[in-house]
C-alpha positions as CSV (number, residue, x, y, z in Angstrom):
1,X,0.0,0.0,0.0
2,X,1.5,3.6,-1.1
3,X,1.4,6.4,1.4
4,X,-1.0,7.7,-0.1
5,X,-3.6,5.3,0.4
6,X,-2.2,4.7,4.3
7,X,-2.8,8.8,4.6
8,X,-6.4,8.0,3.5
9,X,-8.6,8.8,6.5
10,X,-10.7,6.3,8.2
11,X,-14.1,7.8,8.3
12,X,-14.1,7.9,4.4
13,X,-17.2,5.2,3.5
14,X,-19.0,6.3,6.1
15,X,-19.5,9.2,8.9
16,X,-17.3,10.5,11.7
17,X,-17.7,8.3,15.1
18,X,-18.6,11.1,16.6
19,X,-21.8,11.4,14.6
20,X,-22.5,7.3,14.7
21,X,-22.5,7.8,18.4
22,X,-24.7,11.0,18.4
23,X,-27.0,9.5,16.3
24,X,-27.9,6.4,18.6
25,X,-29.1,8.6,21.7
26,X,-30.5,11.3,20.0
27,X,-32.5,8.2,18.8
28,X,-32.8,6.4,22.5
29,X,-33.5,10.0,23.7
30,X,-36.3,10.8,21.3
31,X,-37.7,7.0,21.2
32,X,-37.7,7.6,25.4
33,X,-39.8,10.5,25.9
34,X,-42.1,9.2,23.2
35,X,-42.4,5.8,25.1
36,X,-43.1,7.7,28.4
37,X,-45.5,10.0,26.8
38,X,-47.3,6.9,25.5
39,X,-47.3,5.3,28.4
40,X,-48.5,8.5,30.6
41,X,-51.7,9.1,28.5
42,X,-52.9,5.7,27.6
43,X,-52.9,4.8,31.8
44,X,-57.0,4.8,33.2
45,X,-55.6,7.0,35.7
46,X,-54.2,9.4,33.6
47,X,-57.4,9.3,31.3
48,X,-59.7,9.7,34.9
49,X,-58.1,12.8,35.8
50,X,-58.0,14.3,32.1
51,X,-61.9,13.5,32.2
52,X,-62.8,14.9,36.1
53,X,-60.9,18.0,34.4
54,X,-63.0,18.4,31.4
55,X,-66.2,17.7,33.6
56,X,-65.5,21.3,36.1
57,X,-66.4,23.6,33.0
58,X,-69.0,21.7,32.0
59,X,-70.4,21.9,36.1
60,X,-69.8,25.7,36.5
61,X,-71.4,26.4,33.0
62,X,-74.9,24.5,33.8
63,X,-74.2,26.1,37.4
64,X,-74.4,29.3,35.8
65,X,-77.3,28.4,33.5
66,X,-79.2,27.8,35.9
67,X,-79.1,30.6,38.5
68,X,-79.0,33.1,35.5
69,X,-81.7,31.0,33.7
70,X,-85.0,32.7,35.7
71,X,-83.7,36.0,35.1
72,X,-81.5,36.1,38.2
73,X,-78.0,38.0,37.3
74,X,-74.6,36.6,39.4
75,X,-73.6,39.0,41.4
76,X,-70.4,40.0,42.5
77,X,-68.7,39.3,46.1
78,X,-68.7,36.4,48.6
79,X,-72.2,34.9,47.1
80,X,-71.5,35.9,43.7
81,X,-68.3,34.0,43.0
82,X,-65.2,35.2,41.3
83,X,-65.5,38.5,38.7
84,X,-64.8,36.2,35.7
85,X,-68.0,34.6,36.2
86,X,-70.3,37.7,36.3
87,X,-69.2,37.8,32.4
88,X,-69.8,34.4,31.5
89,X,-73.3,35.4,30.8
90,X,-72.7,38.0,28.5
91,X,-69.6,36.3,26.5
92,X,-68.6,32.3,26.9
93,X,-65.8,32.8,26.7
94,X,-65.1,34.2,30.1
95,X,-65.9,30.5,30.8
96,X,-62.6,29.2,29.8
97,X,-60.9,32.3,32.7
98,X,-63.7,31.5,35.3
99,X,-62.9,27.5,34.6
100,X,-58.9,28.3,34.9
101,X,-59.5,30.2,37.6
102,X,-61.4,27.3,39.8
103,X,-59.2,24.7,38.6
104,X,-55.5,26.3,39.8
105,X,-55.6,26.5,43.0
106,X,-56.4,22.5,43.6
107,X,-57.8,20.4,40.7
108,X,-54.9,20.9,38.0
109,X,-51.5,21.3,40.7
110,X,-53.5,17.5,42.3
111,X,-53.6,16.2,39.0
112,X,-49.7,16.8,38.3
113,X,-48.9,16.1,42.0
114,X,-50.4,12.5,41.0
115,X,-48.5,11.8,37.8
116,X,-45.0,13.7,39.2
117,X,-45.2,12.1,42.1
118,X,-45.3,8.7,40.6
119,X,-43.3,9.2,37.7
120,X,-40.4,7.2,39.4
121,X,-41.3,5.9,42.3
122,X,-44.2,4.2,40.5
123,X,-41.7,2.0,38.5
124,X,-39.4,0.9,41.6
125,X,-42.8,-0.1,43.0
126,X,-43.9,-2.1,39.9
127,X,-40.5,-3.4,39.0
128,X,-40.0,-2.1,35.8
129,X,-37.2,1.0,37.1
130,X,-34.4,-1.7,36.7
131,X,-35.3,-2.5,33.1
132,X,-35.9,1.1,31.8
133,X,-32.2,1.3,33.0
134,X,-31.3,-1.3,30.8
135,X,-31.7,0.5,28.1
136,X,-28.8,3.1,26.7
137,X,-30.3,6.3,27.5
138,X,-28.9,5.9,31.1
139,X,-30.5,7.8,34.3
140,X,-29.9,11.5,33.4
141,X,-31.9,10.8,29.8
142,X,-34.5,8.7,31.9
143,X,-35.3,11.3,34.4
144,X,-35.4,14.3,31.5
145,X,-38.4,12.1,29.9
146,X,-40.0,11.5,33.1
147,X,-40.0,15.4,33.1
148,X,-40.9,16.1,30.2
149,X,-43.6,13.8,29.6
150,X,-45.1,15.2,33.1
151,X,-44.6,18.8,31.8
152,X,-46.8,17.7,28.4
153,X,-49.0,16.4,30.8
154,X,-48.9,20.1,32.2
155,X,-49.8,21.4,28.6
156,X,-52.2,18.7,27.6
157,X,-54.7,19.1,31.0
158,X,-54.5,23.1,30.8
159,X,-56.1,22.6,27.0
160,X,-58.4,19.8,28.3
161,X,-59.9,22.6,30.6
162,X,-60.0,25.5,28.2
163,X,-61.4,23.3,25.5
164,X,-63.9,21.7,27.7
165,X,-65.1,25.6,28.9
166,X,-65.0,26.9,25.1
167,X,-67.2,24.5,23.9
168,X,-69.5,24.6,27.0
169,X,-69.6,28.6,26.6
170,X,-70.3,28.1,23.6
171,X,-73.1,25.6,23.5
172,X,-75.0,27.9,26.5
173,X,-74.0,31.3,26.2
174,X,-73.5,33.8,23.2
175,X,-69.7,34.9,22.1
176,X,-68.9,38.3,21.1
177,X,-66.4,40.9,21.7
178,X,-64.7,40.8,25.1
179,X,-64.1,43.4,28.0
180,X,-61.2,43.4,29.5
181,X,-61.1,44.2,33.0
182,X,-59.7,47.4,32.4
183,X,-63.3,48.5,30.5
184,X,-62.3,48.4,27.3
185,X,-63.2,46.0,24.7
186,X,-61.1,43.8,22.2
187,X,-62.5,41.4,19.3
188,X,-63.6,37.7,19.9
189,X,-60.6,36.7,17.6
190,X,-58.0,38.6,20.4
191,X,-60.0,37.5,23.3
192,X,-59.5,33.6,22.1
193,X,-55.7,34.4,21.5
194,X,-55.7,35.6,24.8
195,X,-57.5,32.8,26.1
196,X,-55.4,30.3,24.4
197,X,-52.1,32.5,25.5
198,X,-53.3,32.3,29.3
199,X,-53.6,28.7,29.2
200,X,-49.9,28.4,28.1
201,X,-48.5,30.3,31.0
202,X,-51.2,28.3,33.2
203,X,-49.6,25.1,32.1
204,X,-46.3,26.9,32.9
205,X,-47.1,28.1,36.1
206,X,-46.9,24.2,37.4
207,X,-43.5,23.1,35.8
208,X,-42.2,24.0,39.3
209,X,-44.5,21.5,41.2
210,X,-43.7,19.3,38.2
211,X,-40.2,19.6,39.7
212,X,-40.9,19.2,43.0
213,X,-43.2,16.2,42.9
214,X,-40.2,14.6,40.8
215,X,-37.6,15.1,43.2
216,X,-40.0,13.2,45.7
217,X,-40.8,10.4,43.6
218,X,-36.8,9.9,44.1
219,X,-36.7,9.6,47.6
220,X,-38.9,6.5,48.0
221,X,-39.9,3.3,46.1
222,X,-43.5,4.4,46.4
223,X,-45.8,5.6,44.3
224,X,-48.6,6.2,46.7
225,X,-46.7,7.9,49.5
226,X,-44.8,10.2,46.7
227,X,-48.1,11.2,45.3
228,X,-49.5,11.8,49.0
229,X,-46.7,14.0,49.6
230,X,-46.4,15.6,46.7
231,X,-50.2,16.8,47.2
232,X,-49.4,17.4,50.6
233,X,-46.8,19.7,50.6
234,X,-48.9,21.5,47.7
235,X,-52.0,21.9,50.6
236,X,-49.5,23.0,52.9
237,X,-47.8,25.6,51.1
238,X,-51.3,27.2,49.5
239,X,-52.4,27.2,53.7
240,X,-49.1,29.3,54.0
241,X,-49.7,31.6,51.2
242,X,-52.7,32.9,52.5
243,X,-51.4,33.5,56.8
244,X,-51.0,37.4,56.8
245,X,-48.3,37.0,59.0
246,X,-45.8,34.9,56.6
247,X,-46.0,37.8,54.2
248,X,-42.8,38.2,53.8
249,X,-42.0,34.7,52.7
250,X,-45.4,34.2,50.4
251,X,-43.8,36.2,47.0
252,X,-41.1,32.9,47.2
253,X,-43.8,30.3,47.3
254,X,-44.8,28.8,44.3
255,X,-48.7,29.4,44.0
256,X,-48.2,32.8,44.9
257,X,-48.7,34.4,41.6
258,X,-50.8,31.2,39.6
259,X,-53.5,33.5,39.1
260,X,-51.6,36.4,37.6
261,X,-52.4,35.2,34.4
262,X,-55.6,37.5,34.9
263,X,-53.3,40.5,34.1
264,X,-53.0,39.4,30.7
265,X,-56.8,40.8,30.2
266,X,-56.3,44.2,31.1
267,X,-55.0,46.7,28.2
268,X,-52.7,47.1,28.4
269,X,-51.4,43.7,29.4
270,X,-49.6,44.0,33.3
271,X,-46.6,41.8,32.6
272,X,-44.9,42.8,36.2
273,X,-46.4,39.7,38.5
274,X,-46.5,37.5,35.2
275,X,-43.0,37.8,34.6
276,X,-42.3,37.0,38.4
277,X,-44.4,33.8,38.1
278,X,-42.4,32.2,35.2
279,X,-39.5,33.3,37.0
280,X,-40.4,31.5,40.3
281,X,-41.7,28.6,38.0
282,X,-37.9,28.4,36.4
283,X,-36.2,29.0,39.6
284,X,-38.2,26.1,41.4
285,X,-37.7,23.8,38.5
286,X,-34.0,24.6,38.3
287,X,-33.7,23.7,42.0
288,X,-35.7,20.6,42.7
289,X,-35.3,19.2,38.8
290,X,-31.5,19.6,39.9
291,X,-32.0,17.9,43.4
292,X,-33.8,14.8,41.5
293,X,-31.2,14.5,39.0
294,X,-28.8,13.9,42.1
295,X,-30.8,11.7,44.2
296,X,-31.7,9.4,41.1
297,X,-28.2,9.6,39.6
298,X,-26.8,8.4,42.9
299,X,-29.6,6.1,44.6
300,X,-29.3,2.1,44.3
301,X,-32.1,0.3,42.1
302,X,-33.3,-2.3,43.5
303,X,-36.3,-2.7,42.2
């Protein structure tokens, strides 16, 4: 053989090693999360809580049909309920804020407490942990699905609920132009973008329990106790957030600002308590999604 052909490099025929190995986890990576967002949304459980979820529109909208139905109006204050629903009479689609609204502060952060809490802990407990291990993607790509696939979860049961309130408001009530809570008054078309941008930063607003409830579901083997603690520590800290005294801890607790999503119908738009929100949200998930990603990293599977 000349020199020549000895100087010949060795990827020619085919591509740099580099690339070969890149190529098989992007693929395990990719072919992960899809697996775990399979397996997330076609579990009875999941499919229960997407469906209690779409059912809490559909119960405040015949609620409101029926008080408003004899000519009775909803009033605001204690007995009236929250403003969004003094609207939801005049335009359905205040449904979709009045529905976000009820479902925040317990039904949505439960239903992600449930599936982050059991996201790992759920697989010691039936066995499979060892043998998801098994597979190339290792523990760091394993716990970024588990996360991820919660956080679509996130995404997917926000859109349940403002789909499930559209199409209710729409069915019983008329749609029209909106008004904002600052008076003034923007076209359906902005008031759905609006809508559909508040249910985004919703979904958002609970990547930070996402974490939490991870990191959790890393400290024991079961699913149950993860998921009990995950929810409790979500009742405990809302209790906290509303004792006068502990004000000057509440702006670092994660619930604080869930509903400041209702700044985004003024005009114009108050981003201010918004922008802390995603903030918190980022800071809690850099924290506690960090935290998990040591515990599981390090922890013996034995199951």
């Amino acid at each position: 053989m000349s020199r020549a052909e000895a100087e010949v490099p060795a990827v020619v025929g085919g591509p740099p090693d580099e690339v070969r190995v890149r190529g098989p986890r992007l693929w395990w990576t990719l072919g992960l999360f899809r697996s775990e967002l399979t397996t997330t949304f076609r579990r009875w459980r999941t499919l229960a809580l997407l469906g209690v979820l779409a059912a809490v529109p559909v119960l405040i909208g015949i609620a409101v049909k029926i008080q408003t139905g004899d000519g009775g109006g909803m009033g605001g204050g204690p007995q009236g309920g929250p403003a969004f629903l003094t609207q939801i009479t005049n335009n359905g689609l205040f449904l979709v804020f009045a529905a976000l609204a009820a479902t925040l502060p317990v039904f949505l952060p439960m239903a992600v407490g449930v599936i982050a809490g059991d996201a790992i802990a759920g697989e010691a407990h039936g066995g499979t942990l060892r043998y998801l291990l098994v597979a190339p993607a290792g523990r760091t790509r394993l716990l970024l699905a588990k996360y991820a696939s919660t956080m679509a979860f996130c995404l997917v049961a926000t859109l349940v609920v403002a789909a499930s309130a559209l199409a209710v408001g729409a069915l019983l009530f008329p749609l029209g132009e909106v008004t904002t809570i600052s008076g003034t008054r923007i076209s359906f078309g902005d008031g759905l973008i609006r809508a559909l941008l508040i249910a985004v930063i919703v979904a958002a607003s609970l990547i930070g329990l996402a974490a939490l409830g991870l990191f959790l579901s890393t400290l024991t083997n079961s699913g149950i106790a993860a998921m009990a603690a995950t929810v409790g520590l979500l009742i405990t800290v809302q209790i906290l957030d509303t004792i006068p005294q502990l004000h000057a801890i509440q702006p670092y607790l994660f619930p604080h600002y869930w509903l400041s999503f209702a700044d985004l119908l003024r005009e114009p738009v108050y981003w201010d308590e918004i922008v802390k929100n995603l903030g918190l949200q980022a800071l809690y998930a850099a924290v506690f999604g960090s935290a998990a990603w040591a515990r599981f990293t390090a922890k013996d599977i034995t199951a």
